[in-house]
PLY file of the C-alpha trace (Angstrom):
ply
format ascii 1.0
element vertex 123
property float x
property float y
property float z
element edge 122
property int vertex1
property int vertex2
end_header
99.01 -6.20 150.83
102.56 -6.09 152.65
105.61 -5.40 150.42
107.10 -8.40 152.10
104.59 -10.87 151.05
105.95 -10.20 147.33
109.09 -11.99 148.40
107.31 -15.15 148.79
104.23 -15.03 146.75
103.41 -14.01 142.95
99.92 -12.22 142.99
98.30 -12.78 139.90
99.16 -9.86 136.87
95.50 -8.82 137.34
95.51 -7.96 141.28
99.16 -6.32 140.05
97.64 -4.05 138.21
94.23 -3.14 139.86
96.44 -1.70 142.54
98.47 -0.41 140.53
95.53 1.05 139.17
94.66 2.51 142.71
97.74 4.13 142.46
97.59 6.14 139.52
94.21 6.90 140.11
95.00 8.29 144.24
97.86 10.34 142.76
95.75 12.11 139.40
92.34 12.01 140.97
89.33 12.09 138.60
86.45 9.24 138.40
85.70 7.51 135.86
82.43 9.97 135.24
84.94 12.65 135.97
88.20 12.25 133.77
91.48 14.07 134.49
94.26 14.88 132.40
97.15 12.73 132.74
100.30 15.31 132.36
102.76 12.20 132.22
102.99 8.56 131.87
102.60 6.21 134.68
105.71 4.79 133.30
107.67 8.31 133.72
106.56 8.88 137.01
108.43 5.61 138.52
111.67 7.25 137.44
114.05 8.37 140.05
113.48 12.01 140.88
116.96 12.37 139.54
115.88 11.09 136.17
112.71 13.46 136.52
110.48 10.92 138.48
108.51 10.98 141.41
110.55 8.12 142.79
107.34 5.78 143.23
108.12 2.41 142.32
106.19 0.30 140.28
104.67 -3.15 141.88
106.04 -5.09 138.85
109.65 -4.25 139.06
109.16 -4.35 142.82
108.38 -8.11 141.75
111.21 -9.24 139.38
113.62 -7.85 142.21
112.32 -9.90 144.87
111.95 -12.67 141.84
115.99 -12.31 141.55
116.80 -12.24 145.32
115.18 -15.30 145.68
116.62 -17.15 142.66
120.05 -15.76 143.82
119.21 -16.88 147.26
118.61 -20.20 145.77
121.47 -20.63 143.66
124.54 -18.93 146.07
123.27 -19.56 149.47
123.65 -22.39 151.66
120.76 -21.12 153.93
118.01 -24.21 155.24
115.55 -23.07 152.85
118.12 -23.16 149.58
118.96 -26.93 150.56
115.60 -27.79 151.34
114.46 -26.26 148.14
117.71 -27.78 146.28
117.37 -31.29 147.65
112.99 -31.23 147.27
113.58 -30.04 143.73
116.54 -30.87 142.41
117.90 -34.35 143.34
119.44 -35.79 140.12
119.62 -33.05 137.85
121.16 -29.56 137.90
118.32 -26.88 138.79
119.21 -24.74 135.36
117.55 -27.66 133.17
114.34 -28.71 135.24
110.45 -27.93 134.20
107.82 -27.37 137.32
104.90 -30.10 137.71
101.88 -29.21 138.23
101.94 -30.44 141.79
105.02 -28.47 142.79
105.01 -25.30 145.04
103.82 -21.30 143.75
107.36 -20.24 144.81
110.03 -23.06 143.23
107.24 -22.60 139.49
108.07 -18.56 140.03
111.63 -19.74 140.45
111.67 -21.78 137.11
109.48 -19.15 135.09
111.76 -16.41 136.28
115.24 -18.02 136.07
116.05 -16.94 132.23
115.63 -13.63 132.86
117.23 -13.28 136.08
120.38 -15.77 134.89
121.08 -13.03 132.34
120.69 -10.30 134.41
122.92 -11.97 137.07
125.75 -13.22 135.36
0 1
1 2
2 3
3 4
4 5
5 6
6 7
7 8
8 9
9 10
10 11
11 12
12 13
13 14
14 15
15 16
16 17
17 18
18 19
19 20
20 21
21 22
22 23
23 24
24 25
25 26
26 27
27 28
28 29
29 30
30 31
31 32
32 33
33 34
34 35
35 36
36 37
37 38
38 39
39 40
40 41
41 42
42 43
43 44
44 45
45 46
46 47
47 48
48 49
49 50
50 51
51 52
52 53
53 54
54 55
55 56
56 57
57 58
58 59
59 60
60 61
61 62
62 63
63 64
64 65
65 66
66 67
67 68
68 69
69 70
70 71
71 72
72 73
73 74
74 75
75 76
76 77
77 78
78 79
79 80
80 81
81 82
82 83
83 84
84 85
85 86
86 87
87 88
88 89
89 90
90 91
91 92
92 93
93 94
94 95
95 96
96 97
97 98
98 99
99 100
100 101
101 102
102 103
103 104
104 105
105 106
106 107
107 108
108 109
109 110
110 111
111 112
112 113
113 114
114 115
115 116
116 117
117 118
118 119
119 120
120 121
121 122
């Protein structure tokens, strides 16, 4: 899976983690007949190297970044896509009060679900 195709689409929290899973498992080796020992958290090693890391970065923050950019994208920009978006989505009310349908797209629901916790991040 590209990088890039987290900036438009939300991969389910189980595919997040099975590679995730890869990961960890490519970088400690072992099998699950064969267990290694884990000298650190998976959590410790997505530290900078500056914080004592290995300066890997983890798929879920990698997420709630591109999750931000696009919700900052949305609410800043005038771009085509944040006026298409604006005017598909929010014609009548103000886009910081609106629920998703069920018939709306994967990217403006990730937009809504995310929007809390990138608004107080942001501002």
């Amino acid at each position: 899976m590209s990088i890039y195709l987290l900036q438009v689409l939300k991969p389910p929290v189980c595919v997040i983690e099975k590679i995730e899973r890869l990961f960890y498992s490519f970088l400690w080796g072992g099998s699950t007949v064969n267990k290694r020992i884990h000298w650190t958290s998976w959590h410790n090693i997505t530290f900078p190297k500056s914080e004592g890391g290995l300066d890997i970065r983890s798929l879920k923050d990698i997420l709630n970044t591109f999750t931000a950019k696009l919700w900052w994208q949305f609410d800043t920009c005038k771009s085509l896509w944040a006026r298409y978006m604006r005017l598909k989505y929010c014609t009548n009310h103000i886009h910081h009060n609106i629920t998703p349908k069920p018939h709306d797209s994967t990217t403006w629901k990730r937009l809504i679900d995310e929007r809390v916790a990138v608004g107080q991040q942001i501002r």
